[in-house]
C-alpha positions as CSV (number, residue, x, y, z in Angstrom):
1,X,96.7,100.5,104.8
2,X,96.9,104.0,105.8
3,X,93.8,105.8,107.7
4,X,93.5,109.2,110.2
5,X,93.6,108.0,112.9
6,X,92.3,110.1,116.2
7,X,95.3,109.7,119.9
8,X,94.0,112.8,121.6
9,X,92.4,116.1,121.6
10,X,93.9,117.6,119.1
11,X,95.8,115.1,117.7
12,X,95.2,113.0,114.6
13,X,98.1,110.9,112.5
14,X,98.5,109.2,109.3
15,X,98.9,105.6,110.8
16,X,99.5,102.8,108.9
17,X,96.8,100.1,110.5
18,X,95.6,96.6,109.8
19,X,94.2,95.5,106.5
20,X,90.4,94.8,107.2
21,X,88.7,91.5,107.4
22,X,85.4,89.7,107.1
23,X,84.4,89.4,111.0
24,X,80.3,89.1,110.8
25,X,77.9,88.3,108.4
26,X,76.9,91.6,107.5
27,X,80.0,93.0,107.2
28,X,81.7,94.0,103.5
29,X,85.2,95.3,102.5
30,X,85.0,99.0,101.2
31,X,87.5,100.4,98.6
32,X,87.4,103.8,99.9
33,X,87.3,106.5,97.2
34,X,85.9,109.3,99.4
35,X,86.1,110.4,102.8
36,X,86.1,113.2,105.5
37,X,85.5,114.2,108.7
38,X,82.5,114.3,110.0
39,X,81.0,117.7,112.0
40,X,80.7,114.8,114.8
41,X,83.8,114.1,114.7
42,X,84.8,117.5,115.7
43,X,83.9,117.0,119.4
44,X,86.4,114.6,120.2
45,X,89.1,116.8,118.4
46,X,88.5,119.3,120.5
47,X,88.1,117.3,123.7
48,X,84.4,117.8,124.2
49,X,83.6,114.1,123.7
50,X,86.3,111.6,125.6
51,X,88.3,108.9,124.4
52,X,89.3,105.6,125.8
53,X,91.5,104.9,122.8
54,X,92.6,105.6,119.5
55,X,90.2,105.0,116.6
56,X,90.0,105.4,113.0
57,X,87.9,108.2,112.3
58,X,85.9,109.7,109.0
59,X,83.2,109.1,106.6
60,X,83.6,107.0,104.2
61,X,82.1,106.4,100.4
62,X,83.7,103.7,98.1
63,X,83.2,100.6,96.0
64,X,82.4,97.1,97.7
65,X,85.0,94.7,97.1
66,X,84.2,91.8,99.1
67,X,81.6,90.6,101.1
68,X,80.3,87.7,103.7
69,X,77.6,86.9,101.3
């Protein structure tokens, strides 16, 4: 799947990453149909907040399409 994906200050990709899976009980697979960056977010853009590695970053709003339960 494709998500934004945050390297560096400054520095966020289109990456093509792993599909999801069901790792915990409460966990649930979205199907995204909304998302943006959060005003959070914004710190470790700009280098304000540090990074040990890349991560997936956003807010996201979508349909539940599978769950533990």
């Amino acid at each position: 799947m494709k998500a934004a994906v945050f390297h560096a200050p400054g520095t966020i990709t289109c990456d093509t990453v792993d599909d999801p899976v069901i790792q915990d009980a409460n966990d649930i697979i979205l199907r995204v149909t909304s998302t943006a960056i959060c005003g959070s977010n914004l710190n470790m853009y700009s280098g304000g907040i540090p990074q040990a590695r890349s991560m997936v970053m956003g807010q996201f709003m979508g349909i539940a399409e599978e769950s533990s339960a």
